[in-house]
GUVEX-761304 format. One record per residue: residue number from 1; chain; z, y, x of N, C-alpha, C in turn; residue in one letter. Coordinates in Angstrom, 1 decimal. Last residue first. Layout:
BEGIN
NODE:NUM:A:Z:Y:X:Z:Y:X:Z:Y:X:a
...
! end
This chain:
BEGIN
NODE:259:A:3.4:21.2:-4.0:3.7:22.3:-4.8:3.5:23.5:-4.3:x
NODE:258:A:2.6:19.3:-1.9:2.3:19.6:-3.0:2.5:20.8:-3.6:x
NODE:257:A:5.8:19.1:-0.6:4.0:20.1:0.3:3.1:20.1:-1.0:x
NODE:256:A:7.0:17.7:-2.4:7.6:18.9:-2.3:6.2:19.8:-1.7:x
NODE:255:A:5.7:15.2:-2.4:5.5:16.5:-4.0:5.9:17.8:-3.4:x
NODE:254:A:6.3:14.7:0.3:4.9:14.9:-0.2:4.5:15.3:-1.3:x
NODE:253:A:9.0:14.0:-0.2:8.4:14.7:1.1:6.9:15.6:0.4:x
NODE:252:A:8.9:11.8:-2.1:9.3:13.5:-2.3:8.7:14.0:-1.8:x
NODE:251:A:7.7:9.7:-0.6:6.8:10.1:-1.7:7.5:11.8:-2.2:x
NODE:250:A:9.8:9.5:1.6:8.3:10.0:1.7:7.2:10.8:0.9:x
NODE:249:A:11.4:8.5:0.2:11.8:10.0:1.0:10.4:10.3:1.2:x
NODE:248:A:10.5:6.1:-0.6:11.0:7.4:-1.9:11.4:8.1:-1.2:x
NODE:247:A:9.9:4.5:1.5:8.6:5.3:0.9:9.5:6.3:0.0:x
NODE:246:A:11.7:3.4:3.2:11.7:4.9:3.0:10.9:5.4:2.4:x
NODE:245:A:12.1:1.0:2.3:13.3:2.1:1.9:12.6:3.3:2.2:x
NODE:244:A:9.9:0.1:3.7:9.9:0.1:2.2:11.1:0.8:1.9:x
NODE:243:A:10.2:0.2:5.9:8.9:0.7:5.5:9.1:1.0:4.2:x
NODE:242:A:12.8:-1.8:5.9:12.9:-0.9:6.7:11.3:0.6:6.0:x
NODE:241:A:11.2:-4.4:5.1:12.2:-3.5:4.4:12.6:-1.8:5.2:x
NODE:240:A:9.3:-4.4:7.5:8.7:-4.4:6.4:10.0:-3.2:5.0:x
NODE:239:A:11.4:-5.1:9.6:10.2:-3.9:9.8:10.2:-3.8:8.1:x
NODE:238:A:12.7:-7.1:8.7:13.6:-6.2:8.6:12.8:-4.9:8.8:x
NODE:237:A:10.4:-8.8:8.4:11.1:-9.2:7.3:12.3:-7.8:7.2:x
NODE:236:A:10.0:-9.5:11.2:9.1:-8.9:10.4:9.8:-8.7:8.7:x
NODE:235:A:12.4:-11.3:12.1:11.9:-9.1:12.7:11.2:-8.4:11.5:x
NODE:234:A:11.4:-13.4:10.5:13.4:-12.2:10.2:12.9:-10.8:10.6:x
NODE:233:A:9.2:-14.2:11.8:9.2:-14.0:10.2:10.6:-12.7:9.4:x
NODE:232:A:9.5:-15.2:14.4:9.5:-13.6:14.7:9.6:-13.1:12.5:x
NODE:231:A:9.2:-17.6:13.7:10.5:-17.3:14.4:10.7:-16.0:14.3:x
NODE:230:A:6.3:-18.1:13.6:7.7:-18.1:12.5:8.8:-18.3:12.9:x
NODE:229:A:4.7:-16.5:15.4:5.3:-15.9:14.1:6.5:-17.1:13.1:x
NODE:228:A:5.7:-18.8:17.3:6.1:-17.3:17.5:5.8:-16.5:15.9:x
NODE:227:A:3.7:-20.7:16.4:5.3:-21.4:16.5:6.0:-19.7:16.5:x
NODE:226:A:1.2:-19.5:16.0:2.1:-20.0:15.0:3.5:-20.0:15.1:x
NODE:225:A:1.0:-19.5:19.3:0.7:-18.3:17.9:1.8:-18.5:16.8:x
NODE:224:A:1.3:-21.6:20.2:2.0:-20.8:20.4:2.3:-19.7:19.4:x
NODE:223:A:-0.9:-22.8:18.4:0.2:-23.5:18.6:1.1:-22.7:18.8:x
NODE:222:A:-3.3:-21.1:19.7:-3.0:-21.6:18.4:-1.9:-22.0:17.8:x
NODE:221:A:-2.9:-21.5:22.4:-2.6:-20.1:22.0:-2.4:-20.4:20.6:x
NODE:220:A:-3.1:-24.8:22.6:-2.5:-23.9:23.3:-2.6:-22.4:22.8:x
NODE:219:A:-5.8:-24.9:21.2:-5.2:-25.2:20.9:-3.2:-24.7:21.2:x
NODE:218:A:-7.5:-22.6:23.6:-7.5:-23.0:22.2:-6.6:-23.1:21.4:x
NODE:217:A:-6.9:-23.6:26.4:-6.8:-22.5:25.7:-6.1:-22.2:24.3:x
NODE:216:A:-9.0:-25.7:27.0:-7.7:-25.8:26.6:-6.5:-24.9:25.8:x
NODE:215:A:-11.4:-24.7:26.9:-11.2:-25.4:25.7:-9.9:-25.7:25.8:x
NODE:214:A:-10.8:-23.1:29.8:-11.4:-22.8:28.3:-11.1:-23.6:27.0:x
NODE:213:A:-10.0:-24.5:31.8:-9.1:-23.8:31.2:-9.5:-23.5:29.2:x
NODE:212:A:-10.5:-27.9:32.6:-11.2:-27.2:31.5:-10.6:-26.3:30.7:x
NODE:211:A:-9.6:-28.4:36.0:-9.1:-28.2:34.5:-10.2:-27.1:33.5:x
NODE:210:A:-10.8:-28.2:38.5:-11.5:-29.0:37.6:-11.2:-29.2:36.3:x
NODE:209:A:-9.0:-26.4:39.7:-10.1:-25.8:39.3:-11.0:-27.0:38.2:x
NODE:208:A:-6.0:-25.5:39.7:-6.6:-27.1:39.7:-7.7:-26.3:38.8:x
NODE:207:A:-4.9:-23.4:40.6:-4.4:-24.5:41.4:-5.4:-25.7:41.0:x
NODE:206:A:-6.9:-21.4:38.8:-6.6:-21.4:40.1:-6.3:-22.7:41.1:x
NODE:205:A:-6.2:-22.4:35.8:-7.2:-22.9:36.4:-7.4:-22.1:38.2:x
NODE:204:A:-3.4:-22.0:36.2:-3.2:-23.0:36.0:-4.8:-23.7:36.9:x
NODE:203:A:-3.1:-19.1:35.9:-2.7:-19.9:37.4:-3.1:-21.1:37.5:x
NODE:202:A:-4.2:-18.9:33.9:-5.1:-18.4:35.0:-4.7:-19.0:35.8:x
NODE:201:A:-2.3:-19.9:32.2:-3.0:-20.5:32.1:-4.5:-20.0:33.3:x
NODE:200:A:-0.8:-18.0:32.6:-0.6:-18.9:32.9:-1.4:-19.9:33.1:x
NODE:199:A:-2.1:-15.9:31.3:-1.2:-15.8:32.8:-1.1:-17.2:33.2:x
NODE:198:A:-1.9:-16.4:28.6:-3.2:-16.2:29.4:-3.0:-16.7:30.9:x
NODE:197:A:0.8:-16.5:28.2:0.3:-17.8:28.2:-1.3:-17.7:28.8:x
NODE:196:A:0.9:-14.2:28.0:2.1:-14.8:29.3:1.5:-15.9:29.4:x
NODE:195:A:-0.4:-13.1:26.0:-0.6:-12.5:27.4:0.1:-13.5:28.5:x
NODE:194:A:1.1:-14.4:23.9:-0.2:-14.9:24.5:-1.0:-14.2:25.3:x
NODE:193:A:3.3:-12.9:24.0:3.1:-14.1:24.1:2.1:-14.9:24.6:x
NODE:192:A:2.7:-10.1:23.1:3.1:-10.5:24.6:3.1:-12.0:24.9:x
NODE:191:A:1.4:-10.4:20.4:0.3:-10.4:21.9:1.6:-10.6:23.0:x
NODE:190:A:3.7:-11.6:19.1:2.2:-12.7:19.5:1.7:-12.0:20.7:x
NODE:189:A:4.9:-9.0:19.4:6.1:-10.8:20.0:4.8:-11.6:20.2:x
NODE:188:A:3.2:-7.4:17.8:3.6:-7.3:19.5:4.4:-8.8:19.8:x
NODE:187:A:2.1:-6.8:15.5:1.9:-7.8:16.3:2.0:-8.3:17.8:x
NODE:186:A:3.7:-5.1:14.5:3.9:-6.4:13.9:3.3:-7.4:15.0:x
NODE:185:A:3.6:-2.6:16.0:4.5:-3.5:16.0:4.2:-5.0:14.8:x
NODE:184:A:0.6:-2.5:15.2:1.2:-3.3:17.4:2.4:-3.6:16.7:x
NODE:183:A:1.1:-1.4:13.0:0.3:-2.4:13.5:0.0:-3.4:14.5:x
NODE:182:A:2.7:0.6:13.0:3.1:-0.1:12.7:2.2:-1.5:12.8:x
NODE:181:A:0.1:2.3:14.6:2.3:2.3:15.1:2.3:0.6:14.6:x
NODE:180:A:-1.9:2.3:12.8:-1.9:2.2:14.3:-0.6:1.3:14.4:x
NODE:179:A:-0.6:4.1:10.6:-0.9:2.7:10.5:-1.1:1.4:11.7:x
NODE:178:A:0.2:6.6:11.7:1.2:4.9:11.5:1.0:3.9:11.2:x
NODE:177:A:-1.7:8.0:10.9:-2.0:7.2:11.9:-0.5:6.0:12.2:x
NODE:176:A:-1.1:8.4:7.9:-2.0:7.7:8.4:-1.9:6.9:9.7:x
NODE:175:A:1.0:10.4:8.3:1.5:8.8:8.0:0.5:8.0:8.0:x
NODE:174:A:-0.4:12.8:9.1:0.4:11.8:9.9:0.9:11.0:9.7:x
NODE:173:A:-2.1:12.8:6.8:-2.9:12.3:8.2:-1.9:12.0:9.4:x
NODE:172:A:-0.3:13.9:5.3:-0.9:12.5:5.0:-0.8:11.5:6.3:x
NODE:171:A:0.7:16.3:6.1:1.3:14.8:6.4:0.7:13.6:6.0:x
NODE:170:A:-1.7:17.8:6.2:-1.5:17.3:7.8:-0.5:16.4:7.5:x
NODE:169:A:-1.8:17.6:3.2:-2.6:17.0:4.3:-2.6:16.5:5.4:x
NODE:168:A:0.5:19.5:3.2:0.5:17.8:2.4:-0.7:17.2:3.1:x
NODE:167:A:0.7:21.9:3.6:0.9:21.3:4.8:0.8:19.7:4.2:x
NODE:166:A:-1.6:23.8:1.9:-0.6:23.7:2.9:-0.1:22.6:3.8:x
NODE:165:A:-3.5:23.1:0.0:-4.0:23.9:1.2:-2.9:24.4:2.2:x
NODE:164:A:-3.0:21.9:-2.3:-3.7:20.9:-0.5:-4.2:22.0:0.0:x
NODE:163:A:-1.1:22.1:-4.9:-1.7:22.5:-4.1:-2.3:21.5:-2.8:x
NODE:162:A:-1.0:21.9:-8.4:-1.5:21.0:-7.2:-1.9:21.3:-5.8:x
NODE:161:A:0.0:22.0:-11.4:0.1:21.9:-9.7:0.2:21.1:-9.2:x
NODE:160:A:-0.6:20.8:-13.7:-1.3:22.1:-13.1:-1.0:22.3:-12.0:x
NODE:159:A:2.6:19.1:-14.5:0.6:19.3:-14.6:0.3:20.7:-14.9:x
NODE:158:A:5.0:20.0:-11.9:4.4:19.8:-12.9:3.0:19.8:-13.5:x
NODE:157:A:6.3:18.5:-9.6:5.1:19.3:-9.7:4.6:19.0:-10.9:x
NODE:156:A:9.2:18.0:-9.7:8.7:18.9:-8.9:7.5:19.2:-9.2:x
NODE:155:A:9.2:16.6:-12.0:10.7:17.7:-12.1:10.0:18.4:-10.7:x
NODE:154:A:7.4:14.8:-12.4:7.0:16.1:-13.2:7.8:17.2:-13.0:x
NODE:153:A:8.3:13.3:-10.3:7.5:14.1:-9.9:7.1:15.2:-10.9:x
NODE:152:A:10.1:11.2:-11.7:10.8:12.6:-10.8:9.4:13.7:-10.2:x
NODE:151:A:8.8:9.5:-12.6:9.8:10.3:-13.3:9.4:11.8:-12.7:x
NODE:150:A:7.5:8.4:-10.4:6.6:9.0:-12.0:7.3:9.6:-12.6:x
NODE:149:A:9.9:7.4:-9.6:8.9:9.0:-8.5:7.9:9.2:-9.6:x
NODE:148:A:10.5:5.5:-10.6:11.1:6.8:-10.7:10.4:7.9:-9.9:x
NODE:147:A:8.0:3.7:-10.4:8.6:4.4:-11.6:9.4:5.5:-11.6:x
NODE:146:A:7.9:3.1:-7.6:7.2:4.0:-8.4:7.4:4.6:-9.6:x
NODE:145:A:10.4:2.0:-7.8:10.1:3.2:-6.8:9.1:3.9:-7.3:x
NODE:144:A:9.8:-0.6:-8.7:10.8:0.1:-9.2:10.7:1.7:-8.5:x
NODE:143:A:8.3:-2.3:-6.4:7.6:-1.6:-7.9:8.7:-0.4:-8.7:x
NODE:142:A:10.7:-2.9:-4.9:10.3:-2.0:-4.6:8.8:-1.7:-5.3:x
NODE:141:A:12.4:-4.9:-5.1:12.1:-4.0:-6.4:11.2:-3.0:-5.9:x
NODE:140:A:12.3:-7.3:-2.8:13.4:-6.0:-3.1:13.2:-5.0:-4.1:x
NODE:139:A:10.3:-8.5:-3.9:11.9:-9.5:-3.6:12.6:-8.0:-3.7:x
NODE:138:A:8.0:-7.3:-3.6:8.4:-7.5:-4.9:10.0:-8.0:-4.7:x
NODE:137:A:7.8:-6.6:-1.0:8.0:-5.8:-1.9:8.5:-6.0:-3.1:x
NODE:136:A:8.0:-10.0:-0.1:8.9:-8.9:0.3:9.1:-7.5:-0.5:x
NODE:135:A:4.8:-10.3:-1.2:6.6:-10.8:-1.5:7.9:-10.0:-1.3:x
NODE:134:A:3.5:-8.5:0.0:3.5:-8.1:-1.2:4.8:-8.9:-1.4:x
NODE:133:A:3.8:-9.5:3.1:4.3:-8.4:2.5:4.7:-8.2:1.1:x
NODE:132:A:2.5:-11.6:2.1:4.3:-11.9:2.9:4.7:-10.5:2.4:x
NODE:131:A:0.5:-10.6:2.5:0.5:-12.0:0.8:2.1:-11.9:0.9:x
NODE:130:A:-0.5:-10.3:4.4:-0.4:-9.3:3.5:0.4:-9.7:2.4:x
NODE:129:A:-0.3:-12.2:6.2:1.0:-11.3:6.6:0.9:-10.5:5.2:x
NODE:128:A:-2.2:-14.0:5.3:-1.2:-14.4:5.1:0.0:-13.6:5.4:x
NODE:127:A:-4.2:-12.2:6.0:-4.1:-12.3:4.7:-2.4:-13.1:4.3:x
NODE:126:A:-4.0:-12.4:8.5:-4.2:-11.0:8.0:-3.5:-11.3:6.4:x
NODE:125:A:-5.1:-14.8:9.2:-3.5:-14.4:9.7:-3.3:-13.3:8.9:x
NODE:124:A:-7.4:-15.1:8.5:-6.6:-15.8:7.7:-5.3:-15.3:8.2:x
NODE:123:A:-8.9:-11.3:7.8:-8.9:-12.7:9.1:-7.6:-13.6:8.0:x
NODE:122:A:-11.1:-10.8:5.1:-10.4:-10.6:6.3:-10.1:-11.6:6.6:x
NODE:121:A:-13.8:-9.6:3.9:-13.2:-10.8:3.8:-12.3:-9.9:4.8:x
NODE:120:A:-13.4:-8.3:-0.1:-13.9:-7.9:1.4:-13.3:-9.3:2.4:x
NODE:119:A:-12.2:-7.5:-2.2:-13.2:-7.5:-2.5:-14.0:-7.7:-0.9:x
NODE:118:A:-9.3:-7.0:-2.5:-10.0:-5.9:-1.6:-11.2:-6.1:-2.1:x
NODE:117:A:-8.0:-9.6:-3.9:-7.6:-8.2:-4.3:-8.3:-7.0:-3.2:x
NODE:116:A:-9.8:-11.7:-3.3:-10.2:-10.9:-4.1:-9.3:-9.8:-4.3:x
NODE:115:A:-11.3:-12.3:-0.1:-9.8:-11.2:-0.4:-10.4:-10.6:-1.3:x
NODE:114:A:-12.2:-14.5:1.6:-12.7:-13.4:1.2:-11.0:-13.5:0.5:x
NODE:113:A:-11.2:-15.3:5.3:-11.5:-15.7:4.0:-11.4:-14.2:3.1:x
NODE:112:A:-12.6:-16.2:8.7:-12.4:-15.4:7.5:-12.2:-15.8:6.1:x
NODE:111:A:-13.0:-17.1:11.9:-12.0:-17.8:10.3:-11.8:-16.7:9.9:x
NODE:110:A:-14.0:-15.9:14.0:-14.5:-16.1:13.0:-14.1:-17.0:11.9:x
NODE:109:A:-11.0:-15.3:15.2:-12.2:-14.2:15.0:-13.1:-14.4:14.5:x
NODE:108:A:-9.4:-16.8:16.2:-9.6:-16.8:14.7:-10.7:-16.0:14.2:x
NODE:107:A:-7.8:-16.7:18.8:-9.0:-17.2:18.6:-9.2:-18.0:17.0:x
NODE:106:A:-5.3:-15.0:19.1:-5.3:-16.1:18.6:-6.3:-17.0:18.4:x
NODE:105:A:-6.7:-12.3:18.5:-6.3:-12.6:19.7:-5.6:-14.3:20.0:x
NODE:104:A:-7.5:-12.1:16.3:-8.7:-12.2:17.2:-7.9:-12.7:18.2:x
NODE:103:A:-5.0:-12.4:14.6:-5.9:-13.6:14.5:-6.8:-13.2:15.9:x
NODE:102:A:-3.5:-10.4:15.4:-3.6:-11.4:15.8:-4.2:-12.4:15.9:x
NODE:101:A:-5.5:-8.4:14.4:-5.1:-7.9:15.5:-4.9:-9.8:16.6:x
NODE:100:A:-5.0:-9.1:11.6:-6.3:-9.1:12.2:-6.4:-9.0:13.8:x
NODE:99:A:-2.0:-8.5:11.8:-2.6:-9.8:11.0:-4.1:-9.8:11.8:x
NODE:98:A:-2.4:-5.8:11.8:-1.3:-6.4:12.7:-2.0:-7.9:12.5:x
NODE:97:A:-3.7:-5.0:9.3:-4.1:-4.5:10.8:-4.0:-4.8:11.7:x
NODE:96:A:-2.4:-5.6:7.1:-3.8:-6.1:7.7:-4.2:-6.0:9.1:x
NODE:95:A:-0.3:-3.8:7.8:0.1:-5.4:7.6:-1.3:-6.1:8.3:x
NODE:94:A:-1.5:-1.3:7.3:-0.9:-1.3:9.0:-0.8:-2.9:8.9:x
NODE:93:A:-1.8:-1.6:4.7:-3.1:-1.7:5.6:-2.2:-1.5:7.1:x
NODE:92:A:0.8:-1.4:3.6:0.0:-3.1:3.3:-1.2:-2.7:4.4:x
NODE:91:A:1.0:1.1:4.2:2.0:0.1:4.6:1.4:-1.6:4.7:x
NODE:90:A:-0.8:2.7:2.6:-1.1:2.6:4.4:0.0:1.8:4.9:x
NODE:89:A:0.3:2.7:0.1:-1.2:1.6:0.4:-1.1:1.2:2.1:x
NODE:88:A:1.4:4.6:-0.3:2.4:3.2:0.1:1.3:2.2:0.6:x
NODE:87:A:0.8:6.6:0.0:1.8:6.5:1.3:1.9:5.3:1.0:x
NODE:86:A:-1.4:6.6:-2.2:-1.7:6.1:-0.8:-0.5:5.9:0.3:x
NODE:85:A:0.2:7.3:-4.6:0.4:6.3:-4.0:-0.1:5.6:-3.3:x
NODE:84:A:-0.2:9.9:-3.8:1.2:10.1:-3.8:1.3:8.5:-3.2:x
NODE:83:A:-2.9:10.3:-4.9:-2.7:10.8:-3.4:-0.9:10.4:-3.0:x
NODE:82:A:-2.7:9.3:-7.1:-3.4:8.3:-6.4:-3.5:9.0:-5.3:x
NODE:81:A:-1.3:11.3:-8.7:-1.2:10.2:-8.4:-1.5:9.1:-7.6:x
NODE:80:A:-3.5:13.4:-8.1:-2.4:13.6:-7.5:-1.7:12.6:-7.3:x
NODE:79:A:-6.0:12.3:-9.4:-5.9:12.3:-8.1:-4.5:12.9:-7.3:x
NODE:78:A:-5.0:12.7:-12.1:-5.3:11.1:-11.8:-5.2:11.2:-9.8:x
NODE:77:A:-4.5:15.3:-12.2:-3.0:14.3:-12.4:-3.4:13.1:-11.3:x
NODE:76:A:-7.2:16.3:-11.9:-6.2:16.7:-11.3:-5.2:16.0:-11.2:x
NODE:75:A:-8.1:14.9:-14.7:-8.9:15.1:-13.2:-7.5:14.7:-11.9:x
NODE:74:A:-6.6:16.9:-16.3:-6.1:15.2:-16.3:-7.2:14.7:-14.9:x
NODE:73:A:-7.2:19.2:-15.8:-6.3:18.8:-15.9:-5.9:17.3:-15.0:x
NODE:72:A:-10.2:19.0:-16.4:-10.1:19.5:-15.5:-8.8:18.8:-14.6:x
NODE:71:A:-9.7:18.3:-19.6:-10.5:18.1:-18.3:-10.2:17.9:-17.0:x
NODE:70:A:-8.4:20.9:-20.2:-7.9:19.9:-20.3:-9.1:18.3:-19.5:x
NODE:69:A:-10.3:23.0:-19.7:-9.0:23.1:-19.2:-8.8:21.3:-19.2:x
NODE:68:A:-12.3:21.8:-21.7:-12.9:21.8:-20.4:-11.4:21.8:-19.1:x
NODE:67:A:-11.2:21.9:-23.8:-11.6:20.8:-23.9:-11.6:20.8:-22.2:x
NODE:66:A:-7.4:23.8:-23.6:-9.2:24.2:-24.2:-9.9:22.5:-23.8:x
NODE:65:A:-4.1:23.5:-24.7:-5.4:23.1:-23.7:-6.7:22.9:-24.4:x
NODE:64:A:-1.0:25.2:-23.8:-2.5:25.2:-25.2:-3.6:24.7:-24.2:x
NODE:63:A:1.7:24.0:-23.4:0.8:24.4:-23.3:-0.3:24.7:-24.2:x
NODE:62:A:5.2:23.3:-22.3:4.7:23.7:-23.3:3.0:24.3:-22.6:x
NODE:61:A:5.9:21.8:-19.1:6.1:22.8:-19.6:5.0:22.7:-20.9:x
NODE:60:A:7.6:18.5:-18.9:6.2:19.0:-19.3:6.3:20.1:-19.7:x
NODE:59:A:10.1:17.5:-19.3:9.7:18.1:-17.6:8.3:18.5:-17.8:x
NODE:58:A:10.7:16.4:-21.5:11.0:17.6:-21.3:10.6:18.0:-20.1:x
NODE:57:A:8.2:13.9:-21.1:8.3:14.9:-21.8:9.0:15.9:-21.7:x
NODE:56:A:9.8:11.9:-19.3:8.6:13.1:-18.6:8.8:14.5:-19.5:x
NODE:55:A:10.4:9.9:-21.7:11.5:10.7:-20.0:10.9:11.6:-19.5:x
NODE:54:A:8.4:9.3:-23.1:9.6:10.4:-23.3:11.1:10.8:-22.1:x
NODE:53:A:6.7:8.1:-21.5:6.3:9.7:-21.4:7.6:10.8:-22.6:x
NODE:52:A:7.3:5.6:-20.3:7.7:6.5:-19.6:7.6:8.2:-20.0:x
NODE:51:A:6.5:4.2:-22.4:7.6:3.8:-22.0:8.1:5.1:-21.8:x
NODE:50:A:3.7:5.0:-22.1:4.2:4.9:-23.3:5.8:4.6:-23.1:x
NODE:49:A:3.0:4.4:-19.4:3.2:5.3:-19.8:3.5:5.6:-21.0:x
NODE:48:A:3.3:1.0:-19.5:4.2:1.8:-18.6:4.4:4.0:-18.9:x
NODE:47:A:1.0:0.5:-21.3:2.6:0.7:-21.9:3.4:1.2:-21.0:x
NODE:46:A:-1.0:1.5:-20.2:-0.8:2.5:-21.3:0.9:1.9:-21.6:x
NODE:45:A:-0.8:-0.1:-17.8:-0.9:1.4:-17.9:-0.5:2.0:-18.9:x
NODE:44:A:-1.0:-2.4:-19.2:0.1:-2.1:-18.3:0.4:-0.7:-18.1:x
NODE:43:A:-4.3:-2.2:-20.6:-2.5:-2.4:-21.2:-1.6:-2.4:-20.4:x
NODE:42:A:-6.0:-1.8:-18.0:-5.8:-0.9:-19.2:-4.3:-1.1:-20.3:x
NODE:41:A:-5.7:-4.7:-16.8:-4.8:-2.9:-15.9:-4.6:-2.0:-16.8:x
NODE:40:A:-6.3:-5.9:-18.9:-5.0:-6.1:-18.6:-4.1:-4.6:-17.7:x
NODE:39:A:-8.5:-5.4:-18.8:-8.0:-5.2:-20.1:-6.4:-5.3:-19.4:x
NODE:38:A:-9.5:-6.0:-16.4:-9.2:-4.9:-16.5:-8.7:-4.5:-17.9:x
NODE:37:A:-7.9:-8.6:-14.5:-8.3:-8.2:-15.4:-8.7:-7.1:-16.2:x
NODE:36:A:-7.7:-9.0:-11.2:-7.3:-8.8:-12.5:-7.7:-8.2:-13.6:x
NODE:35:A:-8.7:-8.3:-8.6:-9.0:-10.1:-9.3:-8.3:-9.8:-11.1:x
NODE:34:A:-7.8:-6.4:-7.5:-9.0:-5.9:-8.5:-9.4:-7.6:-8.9:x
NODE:33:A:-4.5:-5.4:-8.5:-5.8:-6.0:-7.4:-6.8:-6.4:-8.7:x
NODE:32:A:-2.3:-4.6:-9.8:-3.5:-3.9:-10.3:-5.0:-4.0:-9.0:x
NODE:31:A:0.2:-6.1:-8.9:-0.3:-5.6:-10.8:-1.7:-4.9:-10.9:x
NODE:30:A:-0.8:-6.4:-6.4:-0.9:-7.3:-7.4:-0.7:-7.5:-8.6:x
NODE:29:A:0.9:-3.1:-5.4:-0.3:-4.3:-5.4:0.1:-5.2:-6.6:x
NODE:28:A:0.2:0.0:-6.5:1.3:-0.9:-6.9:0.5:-2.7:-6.8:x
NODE:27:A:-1.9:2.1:-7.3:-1.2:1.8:-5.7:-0.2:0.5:-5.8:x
NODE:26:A:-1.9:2.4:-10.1:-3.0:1.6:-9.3:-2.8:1.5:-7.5:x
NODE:25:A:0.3:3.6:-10.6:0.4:2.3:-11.0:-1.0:1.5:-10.0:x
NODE:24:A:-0.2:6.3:-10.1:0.8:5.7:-9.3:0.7:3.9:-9.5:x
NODE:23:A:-2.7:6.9:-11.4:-2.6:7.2:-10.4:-1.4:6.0:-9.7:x
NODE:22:A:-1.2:6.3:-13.8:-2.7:5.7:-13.8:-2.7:5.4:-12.1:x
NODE:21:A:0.2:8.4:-14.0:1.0:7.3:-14.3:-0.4:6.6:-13.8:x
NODE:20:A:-1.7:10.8:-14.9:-0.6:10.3:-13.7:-0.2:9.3:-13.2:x
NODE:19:A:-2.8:9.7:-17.5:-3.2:10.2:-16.2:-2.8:10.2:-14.8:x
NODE:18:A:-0.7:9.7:-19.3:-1.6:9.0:-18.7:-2.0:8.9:-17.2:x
NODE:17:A:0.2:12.7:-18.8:1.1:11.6:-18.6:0.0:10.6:-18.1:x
NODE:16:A:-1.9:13.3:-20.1:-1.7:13.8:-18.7:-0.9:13.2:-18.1:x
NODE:15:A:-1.6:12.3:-22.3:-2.8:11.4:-22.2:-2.8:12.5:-20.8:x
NODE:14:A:0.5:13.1:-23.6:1.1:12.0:-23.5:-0.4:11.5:-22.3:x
NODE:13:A:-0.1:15.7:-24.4:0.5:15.6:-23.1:0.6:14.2:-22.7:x
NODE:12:A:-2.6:15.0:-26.7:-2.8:15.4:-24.9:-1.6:15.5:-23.9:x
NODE:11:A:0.1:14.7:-27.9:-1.3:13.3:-27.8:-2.0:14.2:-26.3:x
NODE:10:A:0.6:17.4:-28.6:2.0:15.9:-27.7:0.8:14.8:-27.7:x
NODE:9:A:-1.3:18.2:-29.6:-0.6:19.2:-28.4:0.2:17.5:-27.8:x
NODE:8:A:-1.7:17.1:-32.1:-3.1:16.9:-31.1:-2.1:17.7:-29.8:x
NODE:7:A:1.0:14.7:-33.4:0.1:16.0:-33.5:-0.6:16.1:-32.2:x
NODE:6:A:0.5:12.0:-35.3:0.7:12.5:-34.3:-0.2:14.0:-33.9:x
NODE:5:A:0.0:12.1:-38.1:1.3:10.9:-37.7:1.7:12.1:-36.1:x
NODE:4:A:-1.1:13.8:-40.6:-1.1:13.9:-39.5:0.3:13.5:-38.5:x
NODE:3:A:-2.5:13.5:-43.9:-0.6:13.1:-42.8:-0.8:13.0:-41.2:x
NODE:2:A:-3.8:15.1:-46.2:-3.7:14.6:-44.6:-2.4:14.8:-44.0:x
NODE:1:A:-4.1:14.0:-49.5:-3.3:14.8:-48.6:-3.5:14.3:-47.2:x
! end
């Protein structure tokens, strides 16, 4: 007798489910930097969407899927996902940006260390704003966000829609360039700082020309540098939360031009 446990219609929704969930989960740092294991990204996935796909399930309209349809489909999910959780990627890259920003200006411009979650080196101040960041995401739940926007997104765009020929592009591309925005601001208290300290240090080799402004410099903007990020750690700490409340108006924002 053939006991068919699971039938082939709810095994392909659960595997569009997949699909999706795949998308959103791989935006979600340090559960899925690429220093990790890939057996491990493969089991987080499947049980996050095993969890998740009887909450989805009635938000799945009923279907019949051909090999090539169904293809096509799950295509479609993985890159809607993974378009939904760039809004949050371009948060941790404005972090890098501010971080890199300072280090050059802080004379760090050749202190790099490699970055296994990128695969790439960046500057030490960079890494240490990113590493701050990811804390701060995790201190306020802000993994929890994705979970419900994996909910809530089958209730607006269910598999098979997908539109990008209305307006979800042009907002990408405008929370793109926030990367810019938010990138001066993190590193604005250091550059005004060590503009004032340049300043001064110009007057300094003016009045007394036999001072060795150069190598003094150095340690002086280095010192200043430091001492001003960690006083300025609270600003950055209210920017950051501030970024991070609003990604679940953002992430709707962007099912709704979807659809």
């Amino acid at each position: 007798m053939d006991i068919q446990l699971i039938p082939i219609e709810e095994f392909q929704l659960f595997l569009i489910c997949l699909a999706r969930v795949a998308g959103f989960v791989a935006a979600i740092p340090v559960l899925m930097a690429n220093q990790t294991p890939p057996q491990l990204k493969a089991g987080f996935v499947f049980m996050v969407a095993l969890v998740l796909f009887p909450v989805m399930e009635p938000s799945i309209p009923p279907m019949t899927l051909e090999p090539v349809t169904f293809l096509l489909l799950t295509i479609s999910e993985v890159l809607l996902g993974g378009a939904i959780g760039l809004v949050a990627r371009m948060i941790f890259t404005a972090v890098e940006y501010g971080g890199t920003i300072i280090g050059y200006q802080m004379g760090f411009a050749a202190a790099n260390v490699y970055d296994p979650s990128s695969e790439r080196q960046l500057a030490l101040i960079s890494q240490f704003q990113n590493v701050f960041a990811i804390l701060i995401f995790l201190a306020i739940d802000g993994h929890h966000i994705f979970f419900q926007v994996a909910v809530e997104s089958y209730k607006i765009l269910p598999p098979g829609v997908f539109n990008i020929a209305g307006e979800a592009i042009p907002y990408i591309l405008k929370l793109s360039s926030r990367i810019f925005v938010l990138g001066i601001q993190f590193s604005a208290p250091i550059l005004a700082v060590l503009l004032l300290s340049g300043l001064v240090l110009g007057i300094l080799a003016r009045v007394f020309p036999q001072l060795n402004v150069f190598l003094l410099s150095f340690p002086i903007n280095i010192g200043i540098s430091f001492t001003v990020i960690a006083l300025t750690l609270p600003l950055v700490t209210i920017l950051l939360r501030r970024e991070f409340d609003n990604l679940g108006e953002r992430f709707f924002t962007l099912m709704q031009l979807l659809n």
